[in-house]
Backbone as ProteinMPNN parsed JSONL, in Angstrom:
{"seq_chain_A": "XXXXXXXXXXXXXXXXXXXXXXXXXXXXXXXXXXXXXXXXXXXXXXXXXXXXXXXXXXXXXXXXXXXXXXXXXXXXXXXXXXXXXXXXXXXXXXXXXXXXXXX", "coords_chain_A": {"N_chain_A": [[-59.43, -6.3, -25.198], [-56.961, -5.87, -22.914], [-55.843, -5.542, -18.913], [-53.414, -4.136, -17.416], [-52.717, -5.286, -14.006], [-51.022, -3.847, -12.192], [-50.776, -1.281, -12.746], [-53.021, -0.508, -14.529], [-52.788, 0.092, -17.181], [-54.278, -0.111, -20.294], [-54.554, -2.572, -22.781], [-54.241, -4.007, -26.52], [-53.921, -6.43, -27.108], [-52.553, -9.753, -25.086], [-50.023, -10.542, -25.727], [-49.282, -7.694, -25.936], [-49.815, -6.918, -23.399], [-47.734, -8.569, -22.221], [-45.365, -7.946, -22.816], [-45.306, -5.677, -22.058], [-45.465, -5.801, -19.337], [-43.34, -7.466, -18.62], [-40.898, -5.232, -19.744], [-41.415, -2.989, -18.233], [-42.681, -3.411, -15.393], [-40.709, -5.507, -14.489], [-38.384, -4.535, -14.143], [-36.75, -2.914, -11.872], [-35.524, -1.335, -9.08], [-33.632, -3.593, -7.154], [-34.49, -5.868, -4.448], [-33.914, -6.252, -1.042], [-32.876, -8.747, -0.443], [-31.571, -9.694, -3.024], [-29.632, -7.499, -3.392], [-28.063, -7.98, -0.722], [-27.203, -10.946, -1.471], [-25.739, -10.087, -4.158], [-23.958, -8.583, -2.804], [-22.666, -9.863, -1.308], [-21.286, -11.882, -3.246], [-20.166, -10.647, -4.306], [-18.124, -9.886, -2.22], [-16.432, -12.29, -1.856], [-15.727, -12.573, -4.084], [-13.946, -10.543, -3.776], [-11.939, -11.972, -2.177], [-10.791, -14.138, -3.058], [-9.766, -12.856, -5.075], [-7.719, -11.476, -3.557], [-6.372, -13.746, -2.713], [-5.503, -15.099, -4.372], [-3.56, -13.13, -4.951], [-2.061, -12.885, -3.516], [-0.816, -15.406, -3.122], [0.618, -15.698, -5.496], [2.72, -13.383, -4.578], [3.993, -14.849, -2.564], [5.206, -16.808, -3.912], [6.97, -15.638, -5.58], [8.678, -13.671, -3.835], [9.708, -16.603, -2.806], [11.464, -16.865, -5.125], [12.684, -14.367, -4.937], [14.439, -14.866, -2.558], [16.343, -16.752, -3.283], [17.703, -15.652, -4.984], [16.735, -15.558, -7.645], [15.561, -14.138, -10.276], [13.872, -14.589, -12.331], [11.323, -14.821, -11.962], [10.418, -12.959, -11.127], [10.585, -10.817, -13.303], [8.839, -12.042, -15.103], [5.866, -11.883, -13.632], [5.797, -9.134, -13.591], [5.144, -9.185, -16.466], [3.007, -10.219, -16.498], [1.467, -8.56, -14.832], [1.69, -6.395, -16.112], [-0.044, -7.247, -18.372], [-2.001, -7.358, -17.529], [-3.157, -5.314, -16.212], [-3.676, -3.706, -18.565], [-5.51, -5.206, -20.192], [-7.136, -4.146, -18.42], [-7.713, -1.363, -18.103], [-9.06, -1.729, -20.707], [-11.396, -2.573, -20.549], [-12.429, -0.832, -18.912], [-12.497, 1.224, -20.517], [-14.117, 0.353, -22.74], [-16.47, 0.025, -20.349], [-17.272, 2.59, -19.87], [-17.449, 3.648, -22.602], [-19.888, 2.46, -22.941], [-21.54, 3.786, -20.771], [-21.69, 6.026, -21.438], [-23.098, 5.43, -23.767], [-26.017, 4.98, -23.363], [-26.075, 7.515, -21.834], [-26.85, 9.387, -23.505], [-28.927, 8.492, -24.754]], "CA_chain_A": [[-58.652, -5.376, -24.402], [-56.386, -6.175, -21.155], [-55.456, -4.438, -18.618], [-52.229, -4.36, -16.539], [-53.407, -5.306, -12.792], [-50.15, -3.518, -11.509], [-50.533, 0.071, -12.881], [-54.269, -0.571, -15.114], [-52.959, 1.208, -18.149], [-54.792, -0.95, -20.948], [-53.396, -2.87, -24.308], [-54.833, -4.48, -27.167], [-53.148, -7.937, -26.408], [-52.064, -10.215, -23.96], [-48.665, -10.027, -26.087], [-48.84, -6.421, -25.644], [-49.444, -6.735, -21.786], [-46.913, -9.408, -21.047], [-43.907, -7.269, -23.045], [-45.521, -4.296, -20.954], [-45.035, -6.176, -17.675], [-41.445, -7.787, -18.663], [-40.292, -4.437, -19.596], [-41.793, -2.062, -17.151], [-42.688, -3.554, -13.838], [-40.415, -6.526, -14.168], [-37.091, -4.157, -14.283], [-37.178, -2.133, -11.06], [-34.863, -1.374, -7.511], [-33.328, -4.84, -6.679], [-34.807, -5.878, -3.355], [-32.917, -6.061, -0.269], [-32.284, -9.74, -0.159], [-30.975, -9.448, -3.875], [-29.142, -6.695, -2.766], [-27.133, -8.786, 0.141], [-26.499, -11.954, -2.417], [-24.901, -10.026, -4.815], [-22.835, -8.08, -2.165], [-21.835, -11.221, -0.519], [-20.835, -12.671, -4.04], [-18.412, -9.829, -4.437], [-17.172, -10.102, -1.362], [-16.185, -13.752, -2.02], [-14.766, -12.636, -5.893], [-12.387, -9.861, -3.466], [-11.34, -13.016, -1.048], [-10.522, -15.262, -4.109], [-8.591, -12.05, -6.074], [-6.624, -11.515, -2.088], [-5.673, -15.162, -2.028], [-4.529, -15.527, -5.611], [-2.324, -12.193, -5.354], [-1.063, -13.421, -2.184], [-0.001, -16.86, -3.299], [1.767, -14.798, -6.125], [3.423, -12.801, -3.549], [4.541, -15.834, -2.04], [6.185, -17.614, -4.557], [7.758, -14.185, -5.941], [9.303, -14.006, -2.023], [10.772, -17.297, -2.442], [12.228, -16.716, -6.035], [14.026, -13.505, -4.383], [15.421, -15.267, -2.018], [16.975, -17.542, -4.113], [18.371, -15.317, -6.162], [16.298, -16.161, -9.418], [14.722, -13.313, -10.822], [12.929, -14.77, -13.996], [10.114, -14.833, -11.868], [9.902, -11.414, -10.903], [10.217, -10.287, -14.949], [7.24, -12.783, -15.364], [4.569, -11.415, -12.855], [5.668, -7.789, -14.089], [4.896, -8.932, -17.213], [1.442, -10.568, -16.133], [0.417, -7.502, -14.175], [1.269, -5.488, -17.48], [-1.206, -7.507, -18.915], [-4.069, -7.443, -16.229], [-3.457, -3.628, -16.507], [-3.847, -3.528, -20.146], [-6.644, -5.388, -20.244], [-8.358, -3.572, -17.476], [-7.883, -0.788, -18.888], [-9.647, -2.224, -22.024], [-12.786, -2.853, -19.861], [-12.589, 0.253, -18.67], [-12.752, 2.101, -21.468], [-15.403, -0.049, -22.998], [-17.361, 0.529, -19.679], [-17.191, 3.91, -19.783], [-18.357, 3.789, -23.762], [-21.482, 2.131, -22.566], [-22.167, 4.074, -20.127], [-21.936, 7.481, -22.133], [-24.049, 5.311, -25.179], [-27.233, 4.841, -22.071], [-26.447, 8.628, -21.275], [-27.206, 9.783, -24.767], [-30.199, 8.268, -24.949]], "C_chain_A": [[-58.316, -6.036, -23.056], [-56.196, -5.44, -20.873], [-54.612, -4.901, -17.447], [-53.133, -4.396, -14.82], [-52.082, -4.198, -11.941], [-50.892, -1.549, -11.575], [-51.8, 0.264, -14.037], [-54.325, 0.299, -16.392], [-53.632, -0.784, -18.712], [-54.21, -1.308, -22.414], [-54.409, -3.813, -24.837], [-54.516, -5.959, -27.264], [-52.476, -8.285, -25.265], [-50.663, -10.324, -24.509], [-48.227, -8.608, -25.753], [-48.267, -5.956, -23.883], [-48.646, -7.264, -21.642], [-45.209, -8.514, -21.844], [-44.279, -5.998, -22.233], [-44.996, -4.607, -19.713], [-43.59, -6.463, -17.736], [-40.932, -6.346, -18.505], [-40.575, -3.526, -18.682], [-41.922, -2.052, -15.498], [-41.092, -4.873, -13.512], [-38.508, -5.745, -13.754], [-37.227, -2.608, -13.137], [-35.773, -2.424, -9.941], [-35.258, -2.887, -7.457], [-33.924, -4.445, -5.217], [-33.732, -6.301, -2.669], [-32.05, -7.459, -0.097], [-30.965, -9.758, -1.733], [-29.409, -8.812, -3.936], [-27.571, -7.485, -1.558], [-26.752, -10.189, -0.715], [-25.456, -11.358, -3.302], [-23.305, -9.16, -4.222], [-21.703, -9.191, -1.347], [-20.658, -12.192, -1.848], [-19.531, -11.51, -4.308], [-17.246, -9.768, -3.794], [-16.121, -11.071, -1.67], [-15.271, -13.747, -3.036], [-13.705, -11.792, -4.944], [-11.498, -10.966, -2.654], [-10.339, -13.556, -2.007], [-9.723, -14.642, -4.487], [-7.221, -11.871, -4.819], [-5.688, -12.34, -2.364], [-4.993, -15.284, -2.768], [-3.11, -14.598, -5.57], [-1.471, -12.736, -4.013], [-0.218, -14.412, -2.047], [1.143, -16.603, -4.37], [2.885, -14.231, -5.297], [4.417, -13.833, -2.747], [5.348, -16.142, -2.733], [7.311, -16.637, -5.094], [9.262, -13.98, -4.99], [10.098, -14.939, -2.459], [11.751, -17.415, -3.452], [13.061, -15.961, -5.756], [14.771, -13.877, -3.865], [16.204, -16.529, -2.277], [18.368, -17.396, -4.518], [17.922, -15.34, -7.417], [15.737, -14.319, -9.335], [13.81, -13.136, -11.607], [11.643, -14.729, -13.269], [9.582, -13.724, -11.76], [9.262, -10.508, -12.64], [8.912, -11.554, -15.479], [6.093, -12.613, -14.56], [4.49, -9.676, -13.331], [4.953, -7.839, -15.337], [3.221, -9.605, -17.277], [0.819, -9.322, -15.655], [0.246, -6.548, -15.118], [0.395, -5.631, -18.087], [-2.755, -7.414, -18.74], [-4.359, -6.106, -16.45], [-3.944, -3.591, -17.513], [-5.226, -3.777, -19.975], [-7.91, -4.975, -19.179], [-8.526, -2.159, -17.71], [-8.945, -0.811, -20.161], [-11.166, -1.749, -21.516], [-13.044, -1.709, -19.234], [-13.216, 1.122, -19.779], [-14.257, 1.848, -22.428], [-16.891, 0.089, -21.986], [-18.185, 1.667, -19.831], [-17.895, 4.225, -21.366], [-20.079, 3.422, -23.889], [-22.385, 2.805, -22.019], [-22.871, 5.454, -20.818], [-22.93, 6.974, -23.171], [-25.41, 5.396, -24.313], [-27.266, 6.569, -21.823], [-26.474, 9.264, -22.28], [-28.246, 9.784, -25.028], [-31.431, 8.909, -24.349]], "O_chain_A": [[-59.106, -6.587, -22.289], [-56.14, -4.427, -21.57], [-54.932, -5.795, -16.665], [-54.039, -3.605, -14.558], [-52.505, -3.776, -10.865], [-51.327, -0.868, -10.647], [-51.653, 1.34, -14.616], [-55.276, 0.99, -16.757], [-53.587, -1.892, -18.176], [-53.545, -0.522, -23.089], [-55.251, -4.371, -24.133], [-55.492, -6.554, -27.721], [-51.906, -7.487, -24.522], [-49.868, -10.171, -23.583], [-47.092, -8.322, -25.374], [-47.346, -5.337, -23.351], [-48.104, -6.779, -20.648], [-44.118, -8.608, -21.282], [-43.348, -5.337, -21.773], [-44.224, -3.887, -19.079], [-42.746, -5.864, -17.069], [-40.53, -6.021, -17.388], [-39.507, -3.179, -18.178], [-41.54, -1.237, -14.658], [-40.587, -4.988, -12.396], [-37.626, -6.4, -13.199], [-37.675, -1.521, -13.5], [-35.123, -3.469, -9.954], [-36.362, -3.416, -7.587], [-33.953, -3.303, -4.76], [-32.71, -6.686, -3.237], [-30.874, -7.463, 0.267], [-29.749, -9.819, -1.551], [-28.375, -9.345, -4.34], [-26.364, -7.39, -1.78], [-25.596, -10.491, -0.418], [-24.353, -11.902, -3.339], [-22.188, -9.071, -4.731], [-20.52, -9.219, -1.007], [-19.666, -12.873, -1.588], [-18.317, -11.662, -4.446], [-16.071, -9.672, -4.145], [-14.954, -10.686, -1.743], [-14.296, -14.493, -3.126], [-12.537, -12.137, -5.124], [-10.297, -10.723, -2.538], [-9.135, -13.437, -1.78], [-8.633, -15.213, -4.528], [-6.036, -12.077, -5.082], [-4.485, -12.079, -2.355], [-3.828, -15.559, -2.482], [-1.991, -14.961, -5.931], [-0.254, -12.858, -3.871], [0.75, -14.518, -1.295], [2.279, -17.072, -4.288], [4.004, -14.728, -5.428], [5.543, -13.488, -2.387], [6.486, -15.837, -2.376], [8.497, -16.948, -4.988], [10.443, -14.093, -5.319], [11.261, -14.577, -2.639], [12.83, -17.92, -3.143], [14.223, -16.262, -6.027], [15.926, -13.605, -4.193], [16.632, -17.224, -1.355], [19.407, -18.055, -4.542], [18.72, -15.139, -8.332], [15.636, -13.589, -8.349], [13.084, -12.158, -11.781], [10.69, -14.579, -14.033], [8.466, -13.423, -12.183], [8.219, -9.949, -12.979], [8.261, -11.396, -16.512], [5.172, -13.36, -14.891], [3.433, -9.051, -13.416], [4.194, -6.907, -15.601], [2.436, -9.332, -18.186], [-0.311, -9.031, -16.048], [-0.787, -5.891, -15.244], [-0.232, -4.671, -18.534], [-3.859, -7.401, -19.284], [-5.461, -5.679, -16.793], [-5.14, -3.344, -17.358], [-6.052, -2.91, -19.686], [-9.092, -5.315, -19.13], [-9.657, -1.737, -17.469], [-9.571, 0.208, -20.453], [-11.867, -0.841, -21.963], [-14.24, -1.621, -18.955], [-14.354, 1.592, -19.766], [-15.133, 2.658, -22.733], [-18.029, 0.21, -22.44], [-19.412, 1.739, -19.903], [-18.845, 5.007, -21.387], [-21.022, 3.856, -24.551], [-23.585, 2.784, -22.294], [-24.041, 5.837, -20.789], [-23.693, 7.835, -23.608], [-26.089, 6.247, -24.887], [-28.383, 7.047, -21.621], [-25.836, 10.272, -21.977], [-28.801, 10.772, -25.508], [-32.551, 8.53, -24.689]]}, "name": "protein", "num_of_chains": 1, "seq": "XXXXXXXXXXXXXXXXXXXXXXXXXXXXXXXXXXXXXXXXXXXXXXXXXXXXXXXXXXXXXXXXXXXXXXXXXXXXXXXXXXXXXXXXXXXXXXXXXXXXXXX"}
């Protein structure tokens, strides 16, 4: 017999305790530093999504003033796509979340 040092329930193996500890203590409230890495990494993914739509925006700009247009009917038809597929991920989100709130 072991016994968990965290919370002293007791198990008939040290297999039993160490899938006790993985699943139970090991899956808990991210700590605060955690917490500020992954907010900082998002930040960084909205900078990166800014810059890209912006450099779009740009080149778009100088196709108008051209006169061209093929570019314009080719970012409409990219953003149709980003929609679509975010949409997608949406919906699949949202199926996940309701399969977790079932349970």
């Amino acid at each position: 017999m072991v016994k968990c040092k965290d919370c002293g329930q007791t198990f008939g193996s040290t297999q039993a305790l160490s899938s006790h500890v993985r699943n139970v203590h090991a899956v808990g409230p991210k700590t605060e530093d955690q917490v500020e890495s992954d907010s900082g990494i998002l930040d960084l993914k909205k900078e990166v999504r800014r810059a890209e739509l912006s450099s779009r925006l740009e080149r778009l700009k100088a196709s108008m003033a051209g006169g061209k247009t093929d570019l314009l009917f080719l970012e409409l038809d990219r953003l149709g796509k980003e929609v679509a597929d975010l949409k997608k991920s949406n919906g699949e989100l949202r199926a996940t979340i309701a399969a977790f709130e079932d349970k």
